[in-house]
TORLO-223192 format. One record per residue (C-alpha): residue in three letters; y, x, z. Coordinates in steps of 0.05 Angstrom, whole numbers, plus 5000, padded with zeros to 4 digits. Layout:
REC  aa   c2   c1   c3
REC ALA    Y    X    Z
...
***
This chain:
REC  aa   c2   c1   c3
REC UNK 2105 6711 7653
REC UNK 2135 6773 7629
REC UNK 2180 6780 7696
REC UNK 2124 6774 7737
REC UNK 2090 6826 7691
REC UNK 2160 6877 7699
REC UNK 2160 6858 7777
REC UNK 2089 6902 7783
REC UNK 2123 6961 7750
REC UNK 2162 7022 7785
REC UNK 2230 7004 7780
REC UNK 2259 7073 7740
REC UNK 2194 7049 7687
REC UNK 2233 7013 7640
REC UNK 2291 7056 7638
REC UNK 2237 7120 7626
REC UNK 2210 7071 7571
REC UNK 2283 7061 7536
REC UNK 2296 7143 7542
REC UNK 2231 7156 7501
REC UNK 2245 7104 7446
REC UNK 2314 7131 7447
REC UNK 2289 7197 7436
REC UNK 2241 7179 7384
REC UNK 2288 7147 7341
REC UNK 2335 7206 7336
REC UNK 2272 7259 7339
REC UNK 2242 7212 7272
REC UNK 2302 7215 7232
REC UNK 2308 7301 7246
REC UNK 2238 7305 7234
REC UNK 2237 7268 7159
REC UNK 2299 7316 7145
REC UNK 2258 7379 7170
REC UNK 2198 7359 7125
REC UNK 2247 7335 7071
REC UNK 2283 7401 7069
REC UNK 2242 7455 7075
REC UNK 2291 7504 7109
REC UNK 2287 7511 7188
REC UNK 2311 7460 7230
REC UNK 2316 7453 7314
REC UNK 2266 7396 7338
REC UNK 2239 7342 7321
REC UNK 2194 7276 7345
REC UNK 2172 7315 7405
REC UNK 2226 7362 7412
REC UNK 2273 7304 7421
REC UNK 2247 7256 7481
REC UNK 2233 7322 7519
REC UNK 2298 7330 7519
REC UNK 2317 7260 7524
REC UNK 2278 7258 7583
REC UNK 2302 7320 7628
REC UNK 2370 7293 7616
REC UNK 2344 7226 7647
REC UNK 2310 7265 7708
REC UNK 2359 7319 7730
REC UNK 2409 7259 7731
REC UNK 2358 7227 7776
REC UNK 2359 7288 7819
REC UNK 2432 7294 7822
REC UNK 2447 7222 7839
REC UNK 2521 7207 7852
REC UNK 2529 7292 7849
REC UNK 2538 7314 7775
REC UNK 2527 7384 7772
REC UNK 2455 7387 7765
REC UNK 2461 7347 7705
REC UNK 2520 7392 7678
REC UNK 2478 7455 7691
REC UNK 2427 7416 7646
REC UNK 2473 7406 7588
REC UNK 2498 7476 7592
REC UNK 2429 7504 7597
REC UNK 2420 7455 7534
REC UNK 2470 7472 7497
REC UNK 2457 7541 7518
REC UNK 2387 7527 7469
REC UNK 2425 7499 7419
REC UNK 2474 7554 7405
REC UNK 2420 7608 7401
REC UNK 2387 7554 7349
REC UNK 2457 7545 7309
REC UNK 2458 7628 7307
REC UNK 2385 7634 7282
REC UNK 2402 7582 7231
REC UNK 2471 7622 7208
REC UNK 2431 7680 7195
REC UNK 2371 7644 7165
REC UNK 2392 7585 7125
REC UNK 2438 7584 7061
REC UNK 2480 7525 7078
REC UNK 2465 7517 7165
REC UNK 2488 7448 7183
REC UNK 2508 7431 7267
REC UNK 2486 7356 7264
REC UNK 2413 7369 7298
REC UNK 2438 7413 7347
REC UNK 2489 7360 7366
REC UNK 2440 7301 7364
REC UNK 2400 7346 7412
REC UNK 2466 7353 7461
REC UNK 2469 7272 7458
REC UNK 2409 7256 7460
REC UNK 2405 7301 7529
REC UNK 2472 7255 7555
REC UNK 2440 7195 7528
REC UNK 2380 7206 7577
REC UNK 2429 7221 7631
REC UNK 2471 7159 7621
REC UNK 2403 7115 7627
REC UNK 2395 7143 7690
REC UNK 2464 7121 7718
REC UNK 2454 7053 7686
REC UNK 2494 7057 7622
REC UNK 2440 7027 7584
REC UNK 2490 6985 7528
REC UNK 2525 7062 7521
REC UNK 2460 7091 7514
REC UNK 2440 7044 7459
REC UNK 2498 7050 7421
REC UNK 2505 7125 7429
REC UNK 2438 7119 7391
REC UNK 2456 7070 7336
REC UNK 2512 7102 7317
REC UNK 2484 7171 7312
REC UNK 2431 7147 7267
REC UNK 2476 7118 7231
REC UNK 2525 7173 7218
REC UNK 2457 7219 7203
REC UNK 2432 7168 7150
REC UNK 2497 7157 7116
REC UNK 2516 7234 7098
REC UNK 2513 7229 7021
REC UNK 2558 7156 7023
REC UNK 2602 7184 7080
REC UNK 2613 7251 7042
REC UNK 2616 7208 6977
REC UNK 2675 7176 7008
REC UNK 2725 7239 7040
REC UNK 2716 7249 6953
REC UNK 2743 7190 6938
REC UNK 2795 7180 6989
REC UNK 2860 7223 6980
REC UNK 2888 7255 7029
REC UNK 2954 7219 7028
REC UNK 2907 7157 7049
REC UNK 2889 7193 7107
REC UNK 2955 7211 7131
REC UNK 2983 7136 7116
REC UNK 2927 7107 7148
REC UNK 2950 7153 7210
REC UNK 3011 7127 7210
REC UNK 2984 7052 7213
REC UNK 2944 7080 7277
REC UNK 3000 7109 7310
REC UNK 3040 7038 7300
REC UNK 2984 6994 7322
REC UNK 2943 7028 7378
REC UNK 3007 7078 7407
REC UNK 3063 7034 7401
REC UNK 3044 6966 7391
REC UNK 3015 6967 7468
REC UNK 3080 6992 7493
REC UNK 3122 6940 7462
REC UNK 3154 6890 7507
REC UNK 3125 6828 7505
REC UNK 3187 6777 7515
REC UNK 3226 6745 7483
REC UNK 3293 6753 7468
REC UNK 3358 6722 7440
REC UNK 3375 6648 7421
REC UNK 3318 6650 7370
REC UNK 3263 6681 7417
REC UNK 3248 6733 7379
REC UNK 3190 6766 7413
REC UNK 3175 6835 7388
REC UNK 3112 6850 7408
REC UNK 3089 6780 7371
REC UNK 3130 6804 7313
REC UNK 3089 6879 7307
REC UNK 3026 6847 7309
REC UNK 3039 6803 7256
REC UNK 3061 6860 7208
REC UNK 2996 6895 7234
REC UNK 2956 6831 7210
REC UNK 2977 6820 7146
REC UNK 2977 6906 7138
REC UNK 2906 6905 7170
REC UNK 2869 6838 7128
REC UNK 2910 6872 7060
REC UNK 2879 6947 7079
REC UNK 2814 6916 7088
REC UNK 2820 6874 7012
REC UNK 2841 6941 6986
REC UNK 2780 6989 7026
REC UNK 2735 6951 6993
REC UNK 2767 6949 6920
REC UNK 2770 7014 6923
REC UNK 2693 7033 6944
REC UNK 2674 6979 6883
REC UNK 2714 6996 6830
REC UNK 2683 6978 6765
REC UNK 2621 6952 6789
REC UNK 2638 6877 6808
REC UNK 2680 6858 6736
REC UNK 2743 6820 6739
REC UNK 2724 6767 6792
REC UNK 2709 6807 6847
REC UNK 2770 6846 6833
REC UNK 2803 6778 6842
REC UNK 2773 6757 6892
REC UNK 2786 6820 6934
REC UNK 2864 6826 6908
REC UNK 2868 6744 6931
REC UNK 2861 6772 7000
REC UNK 2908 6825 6998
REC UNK 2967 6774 6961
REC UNK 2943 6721 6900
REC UNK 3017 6721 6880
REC UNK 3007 6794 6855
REC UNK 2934 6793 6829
REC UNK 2949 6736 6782
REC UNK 3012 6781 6759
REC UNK 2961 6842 6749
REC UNK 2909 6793 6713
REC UNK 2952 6759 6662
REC UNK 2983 6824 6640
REC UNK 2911 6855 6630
REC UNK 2886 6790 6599
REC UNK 2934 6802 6537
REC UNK 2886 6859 6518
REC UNK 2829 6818 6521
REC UNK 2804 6747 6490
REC UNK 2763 6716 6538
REC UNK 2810 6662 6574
REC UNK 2758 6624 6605
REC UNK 2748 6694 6650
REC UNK 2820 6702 6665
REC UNK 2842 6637 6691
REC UNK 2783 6630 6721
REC UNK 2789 6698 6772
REC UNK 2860 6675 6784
REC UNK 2834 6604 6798
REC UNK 2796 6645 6845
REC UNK 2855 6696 6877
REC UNK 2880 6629 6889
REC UNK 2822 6601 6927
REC UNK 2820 6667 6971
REC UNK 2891 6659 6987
REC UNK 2873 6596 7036
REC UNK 2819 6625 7073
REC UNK 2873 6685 7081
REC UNK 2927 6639 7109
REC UNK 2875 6613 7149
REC UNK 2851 6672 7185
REC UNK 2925 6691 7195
REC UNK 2942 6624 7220
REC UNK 2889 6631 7267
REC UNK 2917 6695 7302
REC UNK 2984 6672 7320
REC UNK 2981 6592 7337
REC UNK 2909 6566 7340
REC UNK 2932 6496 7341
REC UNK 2962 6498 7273
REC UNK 2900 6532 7243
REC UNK 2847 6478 7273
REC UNK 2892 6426 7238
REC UNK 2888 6464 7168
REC UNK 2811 6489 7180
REC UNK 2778 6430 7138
REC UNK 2828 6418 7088
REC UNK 2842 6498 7073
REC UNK 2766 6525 7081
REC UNK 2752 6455 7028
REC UNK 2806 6492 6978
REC UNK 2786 6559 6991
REC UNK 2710 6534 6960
REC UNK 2733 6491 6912
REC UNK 2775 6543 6879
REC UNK 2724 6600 6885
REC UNK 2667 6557 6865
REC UNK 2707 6526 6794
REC UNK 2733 6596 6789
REC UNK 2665 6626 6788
REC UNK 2636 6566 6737
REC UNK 2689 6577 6689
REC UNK 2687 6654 6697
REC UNK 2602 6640 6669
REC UNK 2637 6610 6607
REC UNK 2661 6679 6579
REC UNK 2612 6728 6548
REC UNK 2602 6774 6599
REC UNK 2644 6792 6658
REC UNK 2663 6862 6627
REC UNK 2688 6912 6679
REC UNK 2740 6909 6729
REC UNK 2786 6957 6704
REC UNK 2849 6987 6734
REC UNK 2842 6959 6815
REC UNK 2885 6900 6828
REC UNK 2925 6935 6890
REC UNK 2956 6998 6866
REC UNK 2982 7020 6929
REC UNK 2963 7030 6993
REC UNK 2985 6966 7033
REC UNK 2990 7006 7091
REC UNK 3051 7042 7062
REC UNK 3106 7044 7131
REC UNK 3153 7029 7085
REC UNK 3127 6964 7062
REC UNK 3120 6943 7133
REC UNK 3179 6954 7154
REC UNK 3210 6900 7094
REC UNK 3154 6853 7109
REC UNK 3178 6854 7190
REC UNK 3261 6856 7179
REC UNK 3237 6793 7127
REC UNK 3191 6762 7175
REC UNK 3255 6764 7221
REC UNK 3297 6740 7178
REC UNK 3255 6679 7156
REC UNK 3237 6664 7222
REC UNK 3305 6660 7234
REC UNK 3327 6615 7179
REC UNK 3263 6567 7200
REC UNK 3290 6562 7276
REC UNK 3360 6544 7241
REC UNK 3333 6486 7183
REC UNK 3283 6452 7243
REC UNK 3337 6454 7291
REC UNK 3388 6427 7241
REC UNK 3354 6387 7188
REC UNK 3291 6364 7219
REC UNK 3231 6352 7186
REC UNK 3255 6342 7108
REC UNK 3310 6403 7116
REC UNK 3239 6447 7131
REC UNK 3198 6411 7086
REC UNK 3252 6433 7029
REC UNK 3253 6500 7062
REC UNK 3174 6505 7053
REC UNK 3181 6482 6974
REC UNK 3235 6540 6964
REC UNK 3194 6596 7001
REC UNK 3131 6580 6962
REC UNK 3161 6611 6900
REC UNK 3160 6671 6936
REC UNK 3112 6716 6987
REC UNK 3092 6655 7035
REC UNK 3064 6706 7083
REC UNK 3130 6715 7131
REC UNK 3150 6632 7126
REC UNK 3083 6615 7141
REC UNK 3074 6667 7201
REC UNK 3146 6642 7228
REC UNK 3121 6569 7229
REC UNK 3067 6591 7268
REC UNK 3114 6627 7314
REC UNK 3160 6568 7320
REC UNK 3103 6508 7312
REC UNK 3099 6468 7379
REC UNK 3153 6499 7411
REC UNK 3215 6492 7359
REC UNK 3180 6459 7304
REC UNK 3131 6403 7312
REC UNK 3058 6414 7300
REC UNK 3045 6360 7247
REC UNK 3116 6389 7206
REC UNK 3087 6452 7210
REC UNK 3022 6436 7178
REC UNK 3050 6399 7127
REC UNK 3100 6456 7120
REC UNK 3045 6501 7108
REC UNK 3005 6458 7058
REC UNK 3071 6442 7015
REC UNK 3088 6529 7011
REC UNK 3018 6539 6992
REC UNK 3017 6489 6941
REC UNK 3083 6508 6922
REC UNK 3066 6589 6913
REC UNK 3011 6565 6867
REC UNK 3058 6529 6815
REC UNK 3099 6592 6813
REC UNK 3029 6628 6801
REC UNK 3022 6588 6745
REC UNK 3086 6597 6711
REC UNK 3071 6679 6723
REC UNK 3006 6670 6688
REC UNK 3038 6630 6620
REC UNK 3094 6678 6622
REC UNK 3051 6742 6629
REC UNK 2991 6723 6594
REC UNK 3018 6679 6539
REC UNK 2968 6646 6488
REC UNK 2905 6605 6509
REC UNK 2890 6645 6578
REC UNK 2964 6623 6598
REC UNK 2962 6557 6589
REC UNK 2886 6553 6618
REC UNK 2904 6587 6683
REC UNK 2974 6540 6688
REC UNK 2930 6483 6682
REC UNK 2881 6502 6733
REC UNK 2936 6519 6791
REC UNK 2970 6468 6773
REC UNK 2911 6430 6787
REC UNK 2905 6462 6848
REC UNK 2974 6445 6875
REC UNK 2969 6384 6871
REC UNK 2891 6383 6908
REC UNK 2932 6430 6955
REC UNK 2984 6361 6965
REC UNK 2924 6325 6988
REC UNK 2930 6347 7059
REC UNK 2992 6310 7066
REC UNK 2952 6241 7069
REC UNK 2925 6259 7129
REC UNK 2979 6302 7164
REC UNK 3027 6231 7167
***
C-alpha cells in the first residue's frame, strides 16, 4: 500500500520531506535554548529548514557542478559571521555552536540532494547530541586530566596509524605474525580502557560491587588484590567476597569476548560453559553482596592507572611473545598434558597473554579441544591463586569467605572438562 501511495509522489518529495524534519530537529533544540536563555541567539524552528532547504535546492541546481552550492555555503557562512560579530559585541559569554549548526544544517540539505541520506541522518543525530550533552561533555574535559588525553593519543597513534601499516605475515619458526600480535595488545588495552572510562565517570555512586564488577573487566587478579586490602578497614565480609566472587564472574565473559577476536572456533566451544560462569558468579556475588548492611561507597577506584599507559603495552606484547613462544614449544614437545601443566602454571599469573597465544596457536599448532580445556584449567587455575590473595590480604572472616567462594568457583570452572573429552 504505502509504495503505491510514494509511486504518486514527485520523486525529489521525500527527500524535501527528510530536509524539513532535519531542519526542524536542529531549529527545535536552538529554539528551546533561545527561549531558555534570554540573550540573542541566530535562528531558530523556521530559521533552520530555510536554510536546510536552500542548501537542498542550489545543490539541485548545481547537479554534478559544485560551485553553486559552495557559493551557497559561503554566502551562508557569510550570515553567520556577521551573526557571531553581533553576538561578540552583544552577549557576555557568545557561544559558535548555532552558527555552526546553521553551516551543517545548510550541507546537510545539500548532501540530501546528492543522495547521502544515511550521512544526512547522522550528521543530524550527532549534532543534537553534542548540543544536548554540553553540561555532561564539559563536566567531563573537568574530570579528565590532561595526561589522559595525551596517553589516550598515544593509544590512537598505535592503533589507527600504525597498526594498519603493520605487515600482516608471519614470520619465523614460531609464526609470529605481528600485525595479529598489535591487535591483541590493542584488545586487551582497548576492553581494560573501556572498564576503567566507566569507573572513572561512576566513582562513588555504584558502592563496592560495581567497582568490582567494572575492575573484573579490566583484570580480576588485581581487583580482588585492591578489595581484600580495603576490606581490612571494614567489617562487612559478606560484601567483600561477594564483589570479588563477582570480579571473578566478569573475568569469563572478558576471556570470552577476547577469545572471540582472535580464533572464533575456540570461543563458540567456551560460549555456554563461560557465559554459565560469568552469571553464576555475578548472580551469587550480587545475593551475598544483599547480606551486608548497605553497600557503602565505592571508595578509591579499583584501576589506578590508566591501562592505556605505552609502557604497559609494550610488557604485555614482549610477554605475549614470549608465552606464545613457550606454548608453540610445550604443544610441539609435550602434547596435550605438557600444555595442560603449562595452563595450571600460567593461571597463577596474568592469564591474558597464555590464553591469547592458545588462540593464536589453537587449530593450527595446538588442537582445538586442548586448547579449550587449556583455557578452562588457566581460568580455574587464576581463581585459586585469587583466593589465596584474598586470605593473605584480607585476613579474618572476609578472607576465608572469599577463599571459599573461588575456590568454589574453580572447581565449577573444572566442569567444562566433562564435556571438552
Amino acid at each position: 500500500m504505502f509504495s503505491g501511495i510514494l509511486g504518486l509522489l514527485p520523486a525529489d518529495s521525500v527527500k524535501l520531506a527528510l530536509v524539513l524534519a532535519l531542519s526542524l530537529l536542529l531549529g527545535f533544540e536552538r529554539e528551546e535554548q533561545k527561549l531558555e536563555g534570554g540573550v540573542y541567539r541566530f535562528g531558530g524552528i523556521r530559521t533552520f529548514p530555510l536554510i536546510g532547504l536552500t542548501g537542498y535546492g542550489l545543490a539541485l541546481l548545481g547537479g554534478s557542478n559544485p560551485l553553486l552550492t559552495a557559493t551557497g555555503l559561503v554566502v551562508v557562512g557569510g550570515l553567520m559571521f556577521l551573526s557571531y560579530r553581533h553576538k561578540l559585541a552583544t552577549a557576555a559569554t557568545p557561544g559558535v555552536t548555532t552558527e555552526i549548526s546553521g553551516l551543517t544544517i545548510y550541507v546537510v540539505g545539500a548532501l540530501v540532494a546528492q543522495g547521502y541520506i544515511w550521512v544526512s541522518c547522522a550528521l543530524v543525530i550527532i549534532s543534537l547530541l553534542l548540543l544536548e550533552l554540553k553540561s555532561g561533555l564539559e563536566s567531563l574535559t573537568r574530570r579528565i586530566p590532561a595526561a589522559e588525553i595525551t596517553t589516550l593519543a598515544k593509544f590512537l597513534l598505535l592503533a589507527v596509524v600504525i597498526l594498519p601499516i603493520v605487515p600482516d605475515q608471519a614470520f619465523t619458526a614460531f609464526q609470529l605474525n605481528p600485525f595479529r600480535l598489535l591487535v591483541a595488545v590493542v584488545a586487551v588495552s582497548g576492553v581494560s580502557y573501556g572498564s576503567y572510562v566507566i569507573e572513572r565517570l561512576s566513582r562513588n555512586r555504584g558502592g563496592v560491587l560495581l567497582s568490582a564488577v567494572l575492575g573484573g573487566a579490566y583484570s580480576s587478579t588485581v581487583t580482588t588484590v585492591v578489595l581484600a586490602r580495603r576490606a581490612r578497614q571494614d567489617t562487612r565480609a559478606e560484601l567483600y567476597a561477594g564483589s570479588m566472587l563477582a570480579a571473578s564472574g566478569v573475568m569469563y565473559a572478558r576471556l570470552l569476548v577476547l577469545l572471540a577476536f582472535f580464533n572464533l572456533s575456540l570461543a563458540t566451544m567456551l560460549v555456554a560453559p563461560f557465559l554459565a560462569l560469568a552469571a553464576l558468579a555475578i548472580v551469587a556475588g550480587w545475593w551475598w553482596t544483599r547480606r551486608a548492611e548497605g553497600t557503602g561507597p565505592g571508595g578509591d577506584p579499583v584501576m589506578q592507572r590508566n591501562p592505556l599507559q605505552i609502557e604497559a603495552a609494550v610488557v604485555f606484547g614482549v610477554l605475549f611473545v614470549a608465552i606464545l613462544v613457550v606454548t608453540e614449544i610445550v604443544v610441539r614437545r609435550l602434547g596435550a598434558g605438557g600444555t595442560y601443566a603449562l595452563a595450571a602454571v600460567m593461571g597463577v599469573s596474568d592469564v591474558d597473554p597464555f590464553i591469547l597465544s592458545l588462540a593464536q596457536t589453537a587449530g593450527r599448532v595446538t588442537p582445538l579441544d586442548v586448547a579449550a580445556a587449556s583455557v578452562v584449567i588457566a581460568a580455574a587455575s587464576n581463581n585459586v591463586l585469587k583466593g589465596v590473595y584474598a586470605l593473605g590480604f584480607a585476613k579474618g572472616r572476609t578472607g576465608r569467605l572469599a577463599l571459599a567462594a573461588l575456590l568454589g568457583l574453580a572447581v565449577a570452572g573444572l566442569t567444562p572438562l566433562l564435556f571438552l573429552f
